[in-house]
C-alpha positions as CSV (number, residue, x, y, z in Angstrom):
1,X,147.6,42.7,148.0
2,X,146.5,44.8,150.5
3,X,148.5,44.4,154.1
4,X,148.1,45.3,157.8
5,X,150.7,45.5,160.5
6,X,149.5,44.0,163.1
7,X,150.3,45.9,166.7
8,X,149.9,43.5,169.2
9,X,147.3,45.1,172.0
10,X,145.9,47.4,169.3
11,X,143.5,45.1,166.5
12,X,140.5,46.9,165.3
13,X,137.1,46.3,164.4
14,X,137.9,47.7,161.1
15,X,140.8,45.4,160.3
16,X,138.8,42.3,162.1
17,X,136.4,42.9,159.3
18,X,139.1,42.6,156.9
19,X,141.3,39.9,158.0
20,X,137.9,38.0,157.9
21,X,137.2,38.9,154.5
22,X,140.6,37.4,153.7
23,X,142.5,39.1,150.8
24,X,145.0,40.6,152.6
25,X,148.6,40.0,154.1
26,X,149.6,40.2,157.7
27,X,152.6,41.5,159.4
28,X,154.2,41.9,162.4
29,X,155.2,45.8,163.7
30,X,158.8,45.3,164.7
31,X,158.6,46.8,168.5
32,X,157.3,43.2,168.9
33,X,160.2,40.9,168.4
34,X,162.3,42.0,171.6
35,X,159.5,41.2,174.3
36,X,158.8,37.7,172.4
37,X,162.0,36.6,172.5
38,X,162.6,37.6,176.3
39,X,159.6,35.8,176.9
40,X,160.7,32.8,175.1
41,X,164.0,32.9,176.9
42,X,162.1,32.9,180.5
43,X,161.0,29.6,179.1
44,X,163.8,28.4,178.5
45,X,165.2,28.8,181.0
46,X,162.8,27.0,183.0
47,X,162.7,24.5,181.0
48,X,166.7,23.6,181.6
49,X,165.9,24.1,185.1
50,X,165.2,21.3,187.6
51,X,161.5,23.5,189.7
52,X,158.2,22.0,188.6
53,X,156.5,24.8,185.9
54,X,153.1,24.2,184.7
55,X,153.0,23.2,180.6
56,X,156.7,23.4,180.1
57,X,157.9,20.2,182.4
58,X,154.4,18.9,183.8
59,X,151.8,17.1,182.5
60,X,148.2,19.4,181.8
61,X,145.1,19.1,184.0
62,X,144.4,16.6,186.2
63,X,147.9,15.6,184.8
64,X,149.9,18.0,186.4
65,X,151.9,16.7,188.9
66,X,153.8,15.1,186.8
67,X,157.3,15.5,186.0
68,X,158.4,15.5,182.6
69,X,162.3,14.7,181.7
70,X,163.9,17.3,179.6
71,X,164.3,14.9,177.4
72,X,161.0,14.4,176.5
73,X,159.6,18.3,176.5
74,X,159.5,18.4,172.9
75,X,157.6,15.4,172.6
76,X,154.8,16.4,175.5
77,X,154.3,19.8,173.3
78,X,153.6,17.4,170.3
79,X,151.7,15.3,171.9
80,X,149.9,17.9,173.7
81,X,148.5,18.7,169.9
82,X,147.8,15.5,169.0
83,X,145.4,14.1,171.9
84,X,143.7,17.2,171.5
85,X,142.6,17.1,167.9
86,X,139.7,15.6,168.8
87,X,137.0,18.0,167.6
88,X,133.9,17.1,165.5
89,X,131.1,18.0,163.3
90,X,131.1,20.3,160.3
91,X,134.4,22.6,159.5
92,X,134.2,26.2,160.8
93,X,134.0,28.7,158.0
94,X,136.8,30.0,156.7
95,X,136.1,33.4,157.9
96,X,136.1,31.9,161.5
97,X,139.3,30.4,160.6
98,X,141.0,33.2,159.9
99,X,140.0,35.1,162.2
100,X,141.2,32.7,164.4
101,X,144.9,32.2,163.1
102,X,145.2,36.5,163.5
103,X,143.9,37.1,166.7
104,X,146.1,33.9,168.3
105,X,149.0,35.8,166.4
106,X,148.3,38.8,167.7
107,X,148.1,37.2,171.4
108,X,151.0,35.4,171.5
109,X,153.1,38.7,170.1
110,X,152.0,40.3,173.6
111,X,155.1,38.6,174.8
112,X,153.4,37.2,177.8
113,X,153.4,33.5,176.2
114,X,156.9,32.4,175.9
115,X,157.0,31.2,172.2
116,X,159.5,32.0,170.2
117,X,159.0,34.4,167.1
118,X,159.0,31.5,164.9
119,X,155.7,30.6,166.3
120,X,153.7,33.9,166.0
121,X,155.6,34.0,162.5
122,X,154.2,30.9,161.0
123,X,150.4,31.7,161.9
124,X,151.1,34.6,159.8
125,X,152.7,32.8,157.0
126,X,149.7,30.4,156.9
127,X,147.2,33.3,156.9
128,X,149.3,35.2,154.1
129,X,149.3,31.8,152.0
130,X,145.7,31.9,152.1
131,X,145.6,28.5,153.9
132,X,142.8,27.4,156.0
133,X,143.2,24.8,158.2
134,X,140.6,22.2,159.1
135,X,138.9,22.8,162.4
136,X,136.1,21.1,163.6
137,X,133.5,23.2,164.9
138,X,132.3,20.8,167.9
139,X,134.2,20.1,170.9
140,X,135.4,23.2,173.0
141,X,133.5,24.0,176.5
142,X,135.2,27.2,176.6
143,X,137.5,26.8,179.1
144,X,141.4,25.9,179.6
145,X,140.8,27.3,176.6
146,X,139.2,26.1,172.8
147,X,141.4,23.3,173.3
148,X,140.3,20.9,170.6
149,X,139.5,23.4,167.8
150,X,143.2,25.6,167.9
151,X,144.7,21.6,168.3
152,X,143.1,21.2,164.9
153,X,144.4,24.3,163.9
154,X,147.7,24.4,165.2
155,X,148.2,20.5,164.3
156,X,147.8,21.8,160.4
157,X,150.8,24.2,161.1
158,X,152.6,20.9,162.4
159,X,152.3,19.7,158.9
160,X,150.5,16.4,160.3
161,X,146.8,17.6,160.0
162,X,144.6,18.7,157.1
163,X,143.8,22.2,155.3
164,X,140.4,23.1,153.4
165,X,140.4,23.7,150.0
166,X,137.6,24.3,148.0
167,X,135.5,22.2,150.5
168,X,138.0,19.5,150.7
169,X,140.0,17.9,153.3
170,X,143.5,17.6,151.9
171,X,146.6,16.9,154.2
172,X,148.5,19.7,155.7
173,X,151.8,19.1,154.7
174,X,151.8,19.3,150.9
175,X,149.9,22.3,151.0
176,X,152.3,24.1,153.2
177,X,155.0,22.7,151.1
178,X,153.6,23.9,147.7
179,X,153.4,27.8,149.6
180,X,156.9,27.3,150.5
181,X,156.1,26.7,154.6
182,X,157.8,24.9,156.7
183,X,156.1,22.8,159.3
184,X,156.3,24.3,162.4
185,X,159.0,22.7,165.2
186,X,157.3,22.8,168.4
187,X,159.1,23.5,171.8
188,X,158.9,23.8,175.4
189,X,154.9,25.6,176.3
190,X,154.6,26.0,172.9
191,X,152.2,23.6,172.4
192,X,150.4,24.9,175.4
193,X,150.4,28.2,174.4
194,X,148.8,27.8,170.9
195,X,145.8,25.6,172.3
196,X,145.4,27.7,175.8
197,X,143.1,30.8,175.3
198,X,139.9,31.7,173.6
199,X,140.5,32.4,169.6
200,X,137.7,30.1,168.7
201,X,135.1,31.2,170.8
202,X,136.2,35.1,169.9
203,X,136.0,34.4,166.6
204,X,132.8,32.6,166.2
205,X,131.4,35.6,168.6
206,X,132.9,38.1,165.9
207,X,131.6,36.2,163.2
208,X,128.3,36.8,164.5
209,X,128.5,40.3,165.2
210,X,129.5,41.3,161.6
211,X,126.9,39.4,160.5
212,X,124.7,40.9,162.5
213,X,125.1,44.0,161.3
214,X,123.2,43.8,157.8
215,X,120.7,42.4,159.9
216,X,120.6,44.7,162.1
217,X,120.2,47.8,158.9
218,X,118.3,45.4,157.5
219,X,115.4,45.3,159.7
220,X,115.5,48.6,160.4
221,X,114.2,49.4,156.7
222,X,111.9,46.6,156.3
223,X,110.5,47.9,159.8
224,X,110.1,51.3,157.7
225,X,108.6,49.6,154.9
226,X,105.8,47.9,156.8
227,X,104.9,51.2,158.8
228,X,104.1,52.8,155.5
229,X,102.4,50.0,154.4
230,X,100.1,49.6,157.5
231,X,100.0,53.6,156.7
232,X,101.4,53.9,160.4
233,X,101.8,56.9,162.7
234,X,105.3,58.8,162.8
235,X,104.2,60.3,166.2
236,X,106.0,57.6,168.1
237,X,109.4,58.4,166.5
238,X,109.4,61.9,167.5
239,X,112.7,62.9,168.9
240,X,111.2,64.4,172.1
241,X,109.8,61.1,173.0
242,X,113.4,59.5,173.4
243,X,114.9,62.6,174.4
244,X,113.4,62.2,177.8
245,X,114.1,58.5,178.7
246,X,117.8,58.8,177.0
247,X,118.7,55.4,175.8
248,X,121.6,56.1,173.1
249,X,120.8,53.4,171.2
250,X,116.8,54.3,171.1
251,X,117.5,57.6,170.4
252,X,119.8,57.3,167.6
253,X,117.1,54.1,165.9
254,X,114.2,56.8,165.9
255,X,116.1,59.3,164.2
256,X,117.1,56.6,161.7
257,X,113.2,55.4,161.0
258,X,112.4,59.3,160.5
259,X,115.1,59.7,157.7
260,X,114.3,56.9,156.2
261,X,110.1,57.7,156.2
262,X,110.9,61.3,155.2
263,X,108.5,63.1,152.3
264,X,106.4,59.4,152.3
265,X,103.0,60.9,150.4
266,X,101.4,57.7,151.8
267,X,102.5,59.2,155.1
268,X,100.7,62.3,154.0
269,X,97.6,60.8,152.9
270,X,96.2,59.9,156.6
271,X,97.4,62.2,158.2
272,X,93.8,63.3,159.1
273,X,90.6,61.2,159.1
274,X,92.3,58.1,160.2
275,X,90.3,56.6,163.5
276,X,92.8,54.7,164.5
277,X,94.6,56.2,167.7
278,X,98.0,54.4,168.4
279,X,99.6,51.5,166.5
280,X,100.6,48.0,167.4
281,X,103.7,47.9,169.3
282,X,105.2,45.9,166.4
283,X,104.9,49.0,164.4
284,X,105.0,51.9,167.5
285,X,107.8,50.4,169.6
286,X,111.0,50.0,167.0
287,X,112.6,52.4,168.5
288,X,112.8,51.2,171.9
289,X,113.2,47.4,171.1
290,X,115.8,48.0,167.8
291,X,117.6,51.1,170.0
292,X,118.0,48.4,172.9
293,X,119.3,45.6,170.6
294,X,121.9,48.3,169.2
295,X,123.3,49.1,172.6
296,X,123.6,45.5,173.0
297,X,125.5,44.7,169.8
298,X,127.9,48.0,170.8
299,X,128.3,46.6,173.7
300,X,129.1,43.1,172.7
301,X,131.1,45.1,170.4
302,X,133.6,46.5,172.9
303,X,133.8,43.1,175.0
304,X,135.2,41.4,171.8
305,X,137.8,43.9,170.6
306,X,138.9,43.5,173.6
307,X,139.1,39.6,173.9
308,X,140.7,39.8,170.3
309,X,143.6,41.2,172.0
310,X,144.0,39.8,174.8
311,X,146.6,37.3,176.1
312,X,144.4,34.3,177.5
313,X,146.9,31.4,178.0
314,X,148.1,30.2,180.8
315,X,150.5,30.3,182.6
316,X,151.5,33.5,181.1
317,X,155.4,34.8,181.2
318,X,156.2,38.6,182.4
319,X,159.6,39.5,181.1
320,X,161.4,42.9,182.2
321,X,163.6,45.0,180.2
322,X,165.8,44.9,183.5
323,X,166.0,41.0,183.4
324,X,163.5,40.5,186.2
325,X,160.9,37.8,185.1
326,X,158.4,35.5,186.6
327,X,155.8,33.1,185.3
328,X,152.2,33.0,187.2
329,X,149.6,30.7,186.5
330,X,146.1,31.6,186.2
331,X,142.5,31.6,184.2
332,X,142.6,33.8,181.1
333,X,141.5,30.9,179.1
334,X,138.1,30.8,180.9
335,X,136.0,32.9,178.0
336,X,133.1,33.9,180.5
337,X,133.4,37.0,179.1
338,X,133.3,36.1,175.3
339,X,130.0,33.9,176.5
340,X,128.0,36.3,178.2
341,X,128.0,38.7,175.3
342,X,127.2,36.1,173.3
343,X,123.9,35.5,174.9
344,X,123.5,38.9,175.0
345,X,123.9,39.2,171.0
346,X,121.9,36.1,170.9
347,X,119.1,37.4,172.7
348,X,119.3,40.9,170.4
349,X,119.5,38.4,167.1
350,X,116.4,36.6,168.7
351,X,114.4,40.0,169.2
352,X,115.0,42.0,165.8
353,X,113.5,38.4,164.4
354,X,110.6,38.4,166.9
355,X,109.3,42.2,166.5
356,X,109.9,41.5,162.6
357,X,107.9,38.4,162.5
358,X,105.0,40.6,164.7
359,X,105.0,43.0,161.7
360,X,104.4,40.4,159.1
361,X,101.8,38.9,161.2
362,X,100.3,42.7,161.3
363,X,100.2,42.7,157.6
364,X,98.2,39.8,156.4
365,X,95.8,40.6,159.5
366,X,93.3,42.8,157.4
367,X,91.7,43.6,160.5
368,X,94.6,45.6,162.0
369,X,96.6,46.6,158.7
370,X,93.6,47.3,156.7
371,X,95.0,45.9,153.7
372,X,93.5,43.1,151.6
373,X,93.7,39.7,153.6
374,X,96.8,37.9,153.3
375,X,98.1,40.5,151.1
376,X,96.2,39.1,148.4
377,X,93.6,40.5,145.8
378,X,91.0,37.2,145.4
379,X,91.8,35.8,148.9
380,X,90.5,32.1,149.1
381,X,91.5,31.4,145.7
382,X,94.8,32.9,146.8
383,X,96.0,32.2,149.9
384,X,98.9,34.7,149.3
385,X,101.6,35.3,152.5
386,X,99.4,33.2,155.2
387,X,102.2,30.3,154.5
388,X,105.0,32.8,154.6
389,X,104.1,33.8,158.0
390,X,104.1,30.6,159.4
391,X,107.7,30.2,158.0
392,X,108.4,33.4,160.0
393,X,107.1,32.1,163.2
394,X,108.5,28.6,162.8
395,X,111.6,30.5,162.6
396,X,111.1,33.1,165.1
397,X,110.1,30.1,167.6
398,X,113.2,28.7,166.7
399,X,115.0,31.4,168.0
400,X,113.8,31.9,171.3
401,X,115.1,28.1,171.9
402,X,118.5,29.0,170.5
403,X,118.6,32.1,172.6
404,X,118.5,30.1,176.2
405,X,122.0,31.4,177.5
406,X,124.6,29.3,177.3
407,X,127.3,30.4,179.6
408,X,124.4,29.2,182.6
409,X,125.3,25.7,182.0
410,X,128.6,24.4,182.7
411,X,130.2,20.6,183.0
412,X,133.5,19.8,185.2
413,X,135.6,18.2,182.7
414,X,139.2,17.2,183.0
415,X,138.2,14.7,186.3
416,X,136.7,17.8,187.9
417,X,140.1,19.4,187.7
418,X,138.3,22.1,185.2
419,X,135.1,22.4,187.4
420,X,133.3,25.2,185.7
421,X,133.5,26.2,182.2
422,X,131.9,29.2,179.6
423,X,130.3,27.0,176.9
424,X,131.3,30.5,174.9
425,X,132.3,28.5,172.0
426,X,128.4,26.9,171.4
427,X,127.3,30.2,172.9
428,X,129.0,32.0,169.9
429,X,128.8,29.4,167.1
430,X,124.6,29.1,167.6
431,X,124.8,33.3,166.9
432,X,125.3,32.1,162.8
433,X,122.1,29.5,163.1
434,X,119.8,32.6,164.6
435,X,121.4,35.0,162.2
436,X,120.1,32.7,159.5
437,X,116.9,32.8,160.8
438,X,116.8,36.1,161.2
439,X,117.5,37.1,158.1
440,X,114.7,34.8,156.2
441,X,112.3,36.4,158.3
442,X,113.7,39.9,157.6
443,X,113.5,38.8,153.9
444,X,109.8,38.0,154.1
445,X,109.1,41.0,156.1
446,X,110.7,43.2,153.0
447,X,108.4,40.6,150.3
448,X,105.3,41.3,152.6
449,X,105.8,44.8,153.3
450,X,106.2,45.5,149.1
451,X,103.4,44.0,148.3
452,X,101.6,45.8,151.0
453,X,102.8,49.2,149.4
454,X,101.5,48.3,146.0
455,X,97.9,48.0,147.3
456,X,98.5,51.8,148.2
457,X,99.5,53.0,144.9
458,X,99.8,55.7,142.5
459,X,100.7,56.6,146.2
460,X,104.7,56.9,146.8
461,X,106.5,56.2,149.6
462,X,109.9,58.1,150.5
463,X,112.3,58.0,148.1
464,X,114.8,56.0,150.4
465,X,112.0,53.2,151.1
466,X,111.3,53.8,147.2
467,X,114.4,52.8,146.4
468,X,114.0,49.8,148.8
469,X,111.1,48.8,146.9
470,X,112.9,48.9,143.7
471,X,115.6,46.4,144.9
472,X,113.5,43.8,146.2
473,X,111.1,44.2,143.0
474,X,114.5,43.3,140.9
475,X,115.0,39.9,142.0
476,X,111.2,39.1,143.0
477,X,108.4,39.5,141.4
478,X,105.2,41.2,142.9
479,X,102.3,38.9,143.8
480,X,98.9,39.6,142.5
481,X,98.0,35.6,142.3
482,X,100.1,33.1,144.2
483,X,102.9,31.9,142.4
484,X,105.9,29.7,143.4
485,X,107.4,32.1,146.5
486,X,110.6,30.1,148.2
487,X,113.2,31.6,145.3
488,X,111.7,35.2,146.6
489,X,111.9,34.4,149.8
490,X,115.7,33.6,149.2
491,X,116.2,36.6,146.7
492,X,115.1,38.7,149.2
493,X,117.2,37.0,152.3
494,X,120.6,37.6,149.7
495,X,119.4,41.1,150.0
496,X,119.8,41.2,154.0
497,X,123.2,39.7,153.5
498,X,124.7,41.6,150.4
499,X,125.3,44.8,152.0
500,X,122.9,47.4,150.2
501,X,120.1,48.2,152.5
502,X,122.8,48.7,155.5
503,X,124.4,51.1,153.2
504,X,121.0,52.6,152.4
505,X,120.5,53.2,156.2
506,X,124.0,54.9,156.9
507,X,123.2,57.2,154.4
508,X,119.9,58.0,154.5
509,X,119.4,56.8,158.1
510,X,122.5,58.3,159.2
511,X,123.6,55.3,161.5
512,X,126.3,52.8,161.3
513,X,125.9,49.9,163.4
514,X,128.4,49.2,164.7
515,X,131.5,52.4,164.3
């Protein structure tokens, strides 16, 4: 099985991707043992001290004035876990999860949280097991950190709360037994530490921007498709054009949607005694609204890597080679910054579905596309894609509600002891909803935009959007009379999701989304 050594400060997009996939091992590189364990022994040493320390002889929140015996530190890290596991609603995906138990690994192995090894040690062996615990996916504000979500998690590595397996909630302890795991022991912060910081909300957030990225590719080629279709003008993608404004993200998209039209004979074929003098927007502005959404997604991009390796706990433990140490409490766990790119990918989710569900809406207009009405022959008798675009708007509607920002709202909790909070963890988890949408309409567009090109044939498109035709013609059938469309529809959504056209677009587009 494959593996990757985890460098604490130093996770990748590239293994994010595949420790989300799952299907690999984890490791810790070995420069990270001797800061761990001098953290850990700054906490322990507070902890046989008498001076008040936040999390490792106090109660949390509102709660922390008081004192807690040494006696009884164990027991406030356990029961820490235990009032916390109260998330509800469905379980996160397993892709979430693990994402989730790697990048709270990778955080604590800064050496700034004063576990002990055994700690970062037994995320890993839960990961490598292939064990996924059971998290509820409602419940964390984003702030003091996804509290009640890495509870659930953490309380699985307890042995005390359930894993998923094969969609079912079995108890923890059995399954950690049968991998050979032992429950983990907790002491003094480390309770703290595991629930303190902002793995949920960064995961969810990275959920949605790997997602997005066949999306993204996605619409870029159906976007193609329908220009050709609509038998649309390439002027508008000409490279001086976005030269002189000089928005990266514009200028690389418009050099994608020329590759990809390239040696179109339908192109060709109007090239002269076509009235029409400039195009919808829908059709003439891709490049500026798709370029904007991929500066946004590469910029969400970079806010995330970051955040998955960050230390967000609190309070956090600095530990000297030369035996100087202090701990300092602070905010890390407030995941304003996972939030606002959120609703900044949320918007860009929102706006690849809009302009897409525009171009569908141009293609059963015969009035503007100048193809047959509703994409259908006998028109009447047929009502061909009029339904399909009303499934496209319900959808696109239904974005622009989910993409209201969420890190604007904000409820004290914890007595008004925690007075402002993120909301990143709803902020991220809705990305997966719009990213659903988003994808049916993109598979619609791609249904709409094929049967639009057959009404042009023995006319051929480019061989890239050719071959784009071919794959959606594989799995759906084309549409002369009206015939049962939903299981197109959803043949033509797997195709947003599997891959293929993203790979299509890096190498005939010559972009990657997200590098």
């Amino acid at each position: 099985m494959p593996s990757i050594e985890i460098t604490p400060g130093q996770l990748t997009l590239a293994q994010l991707r595949q420790i989300r996939s799952g299907g690999i091992t984890l490791s810790l590189h070995a420069s990270a043992d001797a800061i761990i364990r001098r953290s850990a022994a700054v906490v322990q040493a507070a902890a046989a001290g008498d001076a008040p320390v936040y999390g490792v002889n106090t109660g949390f929140g509102k709660l922390a004035s008081k004192r807690i015996s040494k006696e009884e530190l164990a027991t406030l890290q356990f029961n820490l876990i235990r009032s916390h596991c109260v998330g509800v609603g469905a379980p996160l995906q397993p892709e979430v999860v693990r994402l989730m138990l790697a990048t709270k690994a990778a955080s604590l192995a800064r050496g700034h949280s004063g576990v002990r090894p055994e700690v970062v040690q037994s995320l890993l062996d839960v990961f490598n097991a292939g064990l996924i615990p059971y998290v509820p996916a409602q419940g964390s504000v984003g702030a003091s950190g996804d509290l009640a979500p890495l509870s659930h998690m953490t309380l699985a590595l307890l042995g005390e709360g359930e894993m998923l397996v094969d969609g079912k909630r079995l108890p923890a302890l059995p399954e950690l037994q049968k991998h050979g795991i032992a429950p983990l022991v907790l002491q003094a912060k480390e309770g703290l530490a595991l629930i303190n910081g902002t793995q949920t909300s960064t995961a969810l957030a990275l959920e949605g921007l790997i997602r997005f990225e066949q999306v993204y590719a996605s619409a870029l080629v159906s976007g193609a498709l329908s220009l050709d279709a609509a038998r649309g003008s390439d002027g508008p993608f000409d490279p001086r054009i976005h030269e002189v404004r000089g928005q990266p993200g514009q200028i690389e998209a418009a050099r994608a949607y020329r590759q990809i039209l390239a040696g179109s004979a339908i192109r060709e074929s109007h090239k002269e005694g076509d009235e029409r003098v400039q195009d919808p927007y829908c059709l003439r502005c891709q490049p500026q609204v798709m370029g904007a959404c991929l500066d946004q997604a590469r910029y969400v991009r970079d806010v995330l890597i970051r955040e998955a390796n960050a230390v967000t706990d609190n309070p956090l433990v600095f530990a000297g080679e030369d035996g100087s140490s202090y701990m300092v409490s602070g905010g890390n766990f407030h995941a304003e910054p996972v939030a606002l790119a959120a609703d900044a990918l949320a918007c860009a989710i929102a706006e690849v579905g809009a302009i897409a569900e525009r171009r569908i809406a141009m293609l059963i207009d015969a009035s503007v596309s100048r193809l047959p009405p509703f994409l259908t022959e006998n028109a009447g008798l047929n009502s061909g894609f009029m339904i399909a675009h009303v499934t496209a708007a319900a959808l696109a509607s239904e974005n622009k509600s989910l993409a209201h920002p969420a890190s604007v709202d904000s409820l004290p909790t914890s007595a008004n002891q925690e007075d402002h909070v993120s909301m990143a963890t709803f902020g991220a988890r809705r990305l997966g909803n719009m990213l659903d949408n988003t994808g049916h309409i993109i598979g619609i567009e791609l249904l709409a935009a094929a049967q639009g090109i057959e009404f042009l044939r023995p006319l051929k498109s480019s061989a890239a959007l050719e071959e784009v035709h071919a794959l959606v013609r594989k799995t759906s059938p084309a549409m002369p009379t009206d015939h049962y469309l939903a299981p197109s529809i959803e043949a033509a959504t797997a195709l947003v999701s599997s891959g293929e056209l993203a790979a299509l677009v890096e190498r005939d587009g010559g972009i990657v989304v997200l590098p």
